[in-house]
C-alpha positions as YAML, in Angstrom:
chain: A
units: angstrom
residues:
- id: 1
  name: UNK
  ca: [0.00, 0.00, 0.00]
- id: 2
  name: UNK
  ca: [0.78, 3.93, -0.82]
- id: 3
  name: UNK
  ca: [0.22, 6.69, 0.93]
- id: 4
  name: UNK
  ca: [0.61, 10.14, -1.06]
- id: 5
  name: UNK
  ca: [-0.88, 13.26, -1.59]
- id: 6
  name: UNK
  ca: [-4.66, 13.64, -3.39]
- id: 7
  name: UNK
  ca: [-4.65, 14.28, -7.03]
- id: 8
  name: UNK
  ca: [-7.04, 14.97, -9.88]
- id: 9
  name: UNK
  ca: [-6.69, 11.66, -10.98]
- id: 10
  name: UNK
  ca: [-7.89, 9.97, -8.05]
- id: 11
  name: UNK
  ca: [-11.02, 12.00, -7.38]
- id: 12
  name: UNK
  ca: [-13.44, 8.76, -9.79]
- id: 13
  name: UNK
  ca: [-11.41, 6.57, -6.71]
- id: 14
  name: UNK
  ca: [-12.34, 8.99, -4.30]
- id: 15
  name: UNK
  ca: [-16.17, 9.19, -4.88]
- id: 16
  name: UNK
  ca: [-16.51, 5.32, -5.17]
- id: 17
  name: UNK
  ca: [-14.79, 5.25, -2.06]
- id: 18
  name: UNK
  ca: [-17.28, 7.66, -0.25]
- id: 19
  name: UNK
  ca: [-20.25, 5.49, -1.61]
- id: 20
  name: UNK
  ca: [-19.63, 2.39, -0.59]
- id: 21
  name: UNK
  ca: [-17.78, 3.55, 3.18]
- id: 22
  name: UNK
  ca: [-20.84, 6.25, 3.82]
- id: 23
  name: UNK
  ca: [-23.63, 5.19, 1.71]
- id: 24
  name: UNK
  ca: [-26.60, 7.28, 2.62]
- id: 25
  name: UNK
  ca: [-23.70, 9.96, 3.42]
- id: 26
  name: UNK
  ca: [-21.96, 9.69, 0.64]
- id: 27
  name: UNK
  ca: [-23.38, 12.78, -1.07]
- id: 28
  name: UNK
  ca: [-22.55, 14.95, 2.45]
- id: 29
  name: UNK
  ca: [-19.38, 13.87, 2.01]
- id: 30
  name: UNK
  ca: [-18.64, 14.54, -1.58]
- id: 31
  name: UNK
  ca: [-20.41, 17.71, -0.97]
- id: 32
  name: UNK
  ca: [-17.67, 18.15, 2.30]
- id: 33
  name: UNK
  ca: [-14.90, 17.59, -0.18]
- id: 34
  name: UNK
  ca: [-15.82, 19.92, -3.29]
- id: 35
  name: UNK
  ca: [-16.51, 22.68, -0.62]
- id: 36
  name: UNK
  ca: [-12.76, 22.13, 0.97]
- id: 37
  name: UNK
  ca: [-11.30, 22.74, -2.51]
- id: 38
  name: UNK
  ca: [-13.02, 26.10, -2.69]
- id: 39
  name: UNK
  ca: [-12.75, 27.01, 0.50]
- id: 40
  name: UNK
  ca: [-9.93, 29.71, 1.18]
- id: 41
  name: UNK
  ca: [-10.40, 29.14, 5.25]
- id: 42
  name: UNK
  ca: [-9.96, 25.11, 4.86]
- id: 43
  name: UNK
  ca: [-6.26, 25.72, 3.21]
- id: 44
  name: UNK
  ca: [-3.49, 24.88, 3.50]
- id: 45
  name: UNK
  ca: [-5.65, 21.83, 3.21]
- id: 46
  name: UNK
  ca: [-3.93, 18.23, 3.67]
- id: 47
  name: UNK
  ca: [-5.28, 15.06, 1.82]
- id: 48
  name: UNK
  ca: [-4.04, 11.95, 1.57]
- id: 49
  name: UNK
  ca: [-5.16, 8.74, 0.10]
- id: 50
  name: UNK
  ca: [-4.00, 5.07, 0.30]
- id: 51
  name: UNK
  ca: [-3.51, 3.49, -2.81]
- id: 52
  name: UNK
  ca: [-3.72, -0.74, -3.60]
- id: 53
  name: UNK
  ca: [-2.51, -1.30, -7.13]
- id: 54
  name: UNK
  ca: [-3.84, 2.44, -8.03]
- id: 55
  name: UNK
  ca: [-6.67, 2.15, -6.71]
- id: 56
  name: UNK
  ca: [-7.87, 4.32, -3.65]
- id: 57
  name: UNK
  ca: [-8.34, 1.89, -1.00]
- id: 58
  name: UNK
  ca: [-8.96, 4.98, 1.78]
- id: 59
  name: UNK
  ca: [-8.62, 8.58, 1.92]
- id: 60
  name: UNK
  ca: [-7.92, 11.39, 5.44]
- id: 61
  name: UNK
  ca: [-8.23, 15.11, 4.79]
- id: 62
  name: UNK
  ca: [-7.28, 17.97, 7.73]
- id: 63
  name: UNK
  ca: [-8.56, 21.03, 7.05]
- id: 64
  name: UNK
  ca: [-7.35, 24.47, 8.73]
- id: 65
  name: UNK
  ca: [-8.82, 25.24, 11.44]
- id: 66
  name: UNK
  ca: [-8.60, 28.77, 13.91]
- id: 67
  name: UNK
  ca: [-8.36, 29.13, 17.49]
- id: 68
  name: UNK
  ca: [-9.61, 32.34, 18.41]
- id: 69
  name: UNK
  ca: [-7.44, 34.79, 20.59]
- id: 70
  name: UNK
  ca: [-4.31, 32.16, 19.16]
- id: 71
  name: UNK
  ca: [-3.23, 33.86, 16.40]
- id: 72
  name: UNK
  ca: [0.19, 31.88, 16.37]
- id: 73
  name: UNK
  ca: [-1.63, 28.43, 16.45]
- id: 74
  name: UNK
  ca: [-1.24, 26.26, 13.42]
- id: 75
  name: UNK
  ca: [-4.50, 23.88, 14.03]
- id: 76
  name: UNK
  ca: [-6.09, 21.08, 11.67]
- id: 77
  name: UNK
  ca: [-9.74, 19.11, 12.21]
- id: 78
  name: UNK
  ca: [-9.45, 15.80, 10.58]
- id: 79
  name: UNK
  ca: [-12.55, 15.38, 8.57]
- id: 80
  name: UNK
  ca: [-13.38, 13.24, 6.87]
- id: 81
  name: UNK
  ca: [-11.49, 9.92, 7.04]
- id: 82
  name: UNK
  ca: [-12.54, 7.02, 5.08]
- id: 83
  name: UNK
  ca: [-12.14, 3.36, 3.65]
- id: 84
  name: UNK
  ca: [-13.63, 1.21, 1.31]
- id: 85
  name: UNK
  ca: [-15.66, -1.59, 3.48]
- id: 86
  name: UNK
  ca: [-13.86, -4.37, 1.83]
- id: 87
  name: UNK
  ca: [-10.57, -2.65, 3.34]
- id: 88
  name: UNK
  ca: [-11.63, -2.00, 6.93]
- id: 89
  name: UNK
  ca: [-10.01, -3.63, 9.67]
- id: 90
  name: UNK
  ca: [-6.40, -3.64, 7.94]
- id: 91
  name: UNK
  ca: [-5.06, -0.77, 9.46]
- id: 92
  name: UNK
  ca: [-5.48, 1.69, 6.31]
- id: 93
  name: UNK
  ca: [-7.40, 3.65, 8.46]
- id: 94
  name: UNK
  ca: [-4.84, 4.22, 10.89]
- id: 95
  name: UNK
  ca: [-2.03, 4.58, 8.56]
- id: 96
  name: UNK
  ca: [-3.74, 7.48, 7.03]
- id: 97
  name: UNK
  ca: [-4.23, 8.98, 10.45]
- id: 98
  name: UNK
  ca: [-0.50, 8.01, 11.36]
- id: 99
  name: UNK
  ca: [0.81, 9.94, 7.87]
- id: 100
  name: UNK
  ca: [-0.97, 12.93, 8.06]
- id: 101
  name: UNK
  ca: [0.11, 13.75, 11.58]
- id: 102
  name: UNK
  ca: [3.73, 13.12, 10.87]
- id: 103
  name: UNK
  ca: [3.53, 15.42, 7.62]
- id: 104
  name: UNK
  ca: [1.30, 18.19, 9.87]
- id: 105
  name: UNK
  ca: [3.86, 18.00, 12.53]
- id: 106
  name: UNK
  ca: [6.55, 18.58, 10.14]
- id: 107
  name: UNK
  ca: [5.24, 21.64, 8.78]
- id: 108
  name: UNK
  ca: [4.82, 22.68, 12.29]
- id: 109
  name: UNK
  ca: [1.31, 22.10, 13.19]
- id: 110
  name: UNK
  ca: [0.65, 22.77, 16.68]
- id: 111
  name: UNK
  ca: [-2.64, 20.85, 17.22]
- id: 112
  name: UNK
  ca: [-5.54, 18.66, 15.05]
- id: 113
  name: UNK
  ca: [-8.78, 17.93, 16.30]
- id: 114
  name: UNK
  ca: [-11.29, 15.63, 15.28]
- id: 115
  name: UNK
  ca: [-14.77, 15.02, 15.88]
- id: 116
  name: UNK
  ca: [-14.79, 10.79, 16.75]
- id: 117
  name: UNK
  ca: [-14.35, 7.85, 18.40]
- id: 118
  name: UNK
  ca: [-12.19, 8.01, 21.85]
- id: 119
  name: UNK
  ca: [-11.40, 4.71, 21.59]
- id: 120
  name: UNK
  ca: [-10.21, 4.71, 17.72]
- id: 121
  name: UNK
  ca: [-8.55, 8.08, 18.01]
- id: 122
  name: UNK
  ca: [-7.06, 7.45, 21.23]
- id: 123
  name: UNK
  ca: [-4.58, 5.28, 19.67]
- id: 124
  name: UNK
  ca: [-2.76, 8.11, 18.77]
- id: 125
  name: UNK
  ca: [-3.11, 10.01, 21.31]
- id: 126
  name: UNK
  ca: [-6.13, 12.22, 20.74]
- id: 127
  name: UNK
  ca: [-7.58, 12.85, 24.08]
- id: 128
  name: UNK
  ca: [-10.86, 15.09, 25.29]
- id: 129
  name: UNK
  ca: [-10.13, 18.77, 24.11]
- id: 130
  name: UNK
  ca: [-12.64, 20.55, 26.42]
- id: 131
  name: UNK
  ca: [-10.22, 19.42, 29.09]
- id: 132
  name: UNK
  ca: [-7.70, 21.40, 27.63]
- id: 133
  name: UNK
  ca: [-10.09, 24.31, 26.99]
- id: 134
  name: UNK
  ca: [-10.93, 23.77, 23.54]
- id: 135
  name: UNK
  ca: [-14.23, 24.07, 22.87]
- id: 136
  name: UNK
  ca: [-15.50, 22.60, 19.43]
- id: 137
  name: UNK
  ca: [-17.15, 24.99, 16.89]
- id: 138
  name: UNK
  ca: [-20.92, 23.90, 17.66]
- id: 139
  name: UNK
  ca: [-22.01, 22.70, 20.76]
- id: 140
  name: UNK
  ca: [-21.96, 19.00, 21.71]
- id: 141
  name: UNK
  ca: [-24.34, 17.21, 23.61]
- id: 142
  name: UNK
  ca: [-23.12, 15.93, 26.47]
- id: 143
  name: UNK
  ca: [-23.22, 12.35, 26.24]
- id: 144
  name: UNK
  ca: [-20.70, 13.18, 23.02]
- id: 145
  name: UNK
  ca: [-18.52, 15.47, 24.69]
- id: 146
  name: UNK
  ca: [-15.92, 13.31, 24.86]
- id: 147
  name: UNK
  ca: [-15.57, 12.59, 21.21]
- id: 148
  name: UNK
  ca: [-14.58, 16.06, 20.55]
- id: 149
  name: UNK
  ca: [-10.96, 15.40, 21.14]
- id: 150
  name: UNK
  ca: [-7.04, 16.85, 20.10]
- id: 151
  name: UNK
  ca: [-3.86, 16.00, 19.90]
- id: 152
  name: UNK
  ca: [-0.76, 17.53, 20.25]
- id: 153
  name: UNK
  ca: [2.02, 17.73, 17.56]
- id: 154
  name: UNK
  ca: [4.44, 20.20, 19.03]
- id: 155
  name: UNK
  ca: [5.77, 19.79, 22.55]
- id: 156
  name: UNK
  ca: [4.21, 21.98, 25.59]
- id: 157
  name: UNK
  ca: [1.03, 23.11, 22.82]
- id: 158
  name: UNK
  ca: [-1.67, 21.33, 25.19]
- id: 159
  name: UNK
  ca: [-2.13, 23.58, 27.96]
- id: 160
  name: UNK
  ca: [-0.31, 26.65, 26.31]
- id: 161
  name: UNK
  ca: [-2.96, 26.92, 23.39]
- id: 162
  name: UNK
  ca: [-6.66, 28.11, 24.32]
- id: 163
  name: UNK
  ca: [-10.09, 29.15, 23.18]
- id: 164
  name: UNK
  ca: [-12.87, 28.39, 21.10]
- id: 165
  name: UNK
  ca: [-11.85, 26.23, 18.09]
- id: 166
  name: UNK
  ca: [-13.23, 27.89, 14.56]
- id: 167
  name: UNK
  ca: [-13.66, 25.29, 11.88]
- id: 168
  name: UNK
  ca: [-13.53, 26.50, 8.21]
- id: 169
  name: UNK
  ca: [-16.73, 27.80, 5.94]
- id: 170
  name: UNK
  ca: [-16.73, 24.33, 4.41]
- id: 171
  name: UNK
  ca: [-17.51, 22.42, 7.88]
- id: 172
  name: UNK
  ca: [-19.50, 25.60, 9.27]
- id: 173
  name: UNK
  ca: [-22.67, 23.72, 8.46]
- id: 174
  name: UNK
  ca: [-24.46, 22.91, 12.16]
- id: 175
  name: UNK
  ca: [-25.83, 19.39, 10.36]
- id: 176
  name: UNK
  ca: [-22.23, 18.13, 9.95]
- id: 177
  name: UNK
  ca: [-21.94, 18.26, 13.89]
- id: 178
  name: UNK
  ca: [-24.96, 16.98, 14.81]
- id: 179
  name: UNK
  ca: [-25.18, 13.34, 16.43]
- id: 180
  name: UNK
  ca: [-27.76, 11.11, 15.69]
- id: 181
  name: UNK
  ca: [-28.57, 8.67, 18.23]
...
């Protein structure tokens, strides 16, 4: 498997890929993605995609995100990540997640947040941001709280770093942070 950069030529890989991993969603989600590429507030944007023989097996994009009274801050949401069902369970997932925190902490990311799973995002050390007084963009309901999380990519950023995270135009849309139960 290959992990690189999005390009043009994988966006027909891309949209299959949304189908069959979101289904009803799917359309959200392709929606999510044309948005980020007009979006000036979603750049620098970072996706990636994991390639079998050329063909996109799973796909992560982090978005810019703002952190208001932190001008300094360099912040990311991860949204959305995806693979194809037949794929699942093999670690793609994570390898994606794994990549594009290495590459954000490289170009000196401070923090990426991500709207999830504790226990799948914990793995790498994603842990409950309103602890650290991050507040997501939208208000959570509180059995969800805790899937609102961040991690750190530069030493001492957790605790130095504060205020109410601001997501990009493309994911200010209240139905993309809704829960369903």
């Amino acid at each position: 498997m290959v992990i690189e950069e999005t390009l043009v030529q994988h966006q027909t890989g891309i949209e299959r890929l949304h189908q069959q991993a979101f289904n009803a969603e799917a359309g959200q989600i392709q929606q999510l993605l044309l948005n980020f590429q007009q979006d000036a507030s979603a750049q620098p944007l970072l996706s990636l995609v994991a390639l079998e023989q050329d063909q996109v097996v799973g796909q992560v994009v982090f978005s810019q995100a703002l952190i208001s009274g932190q001008a300094q801050a360099k912040a990311f949401i991860l949204a959305p990540l995806g693979v194809l069902p037949t794929h699942q369970s093999s670690g793609i997932g994570s390898r994606l997640v794994k990549a594009g925190l290495e590459r954000l902490a490289q170009q000196g990311a401070d923090l990426v947040f991500v709207f999830g799973d504790p226990d799948y995002y914990g793995r790498f050390g994603f842990q409950a941001a309103n602890a650290w007084e991050l507040p997501a963009p939208y208000p959570i309901p509180a059995p969800y709280e805790e899937a609102w999380q961040v991690v750190a990519l530069q030493a001492q950023a957790l605790g130095t770093i504060k205020g109410q995270v601001l997501c990009c135009d493309a994911l200010s849309r209240l139905e993309l942070w809704q829960v369903e139960s």
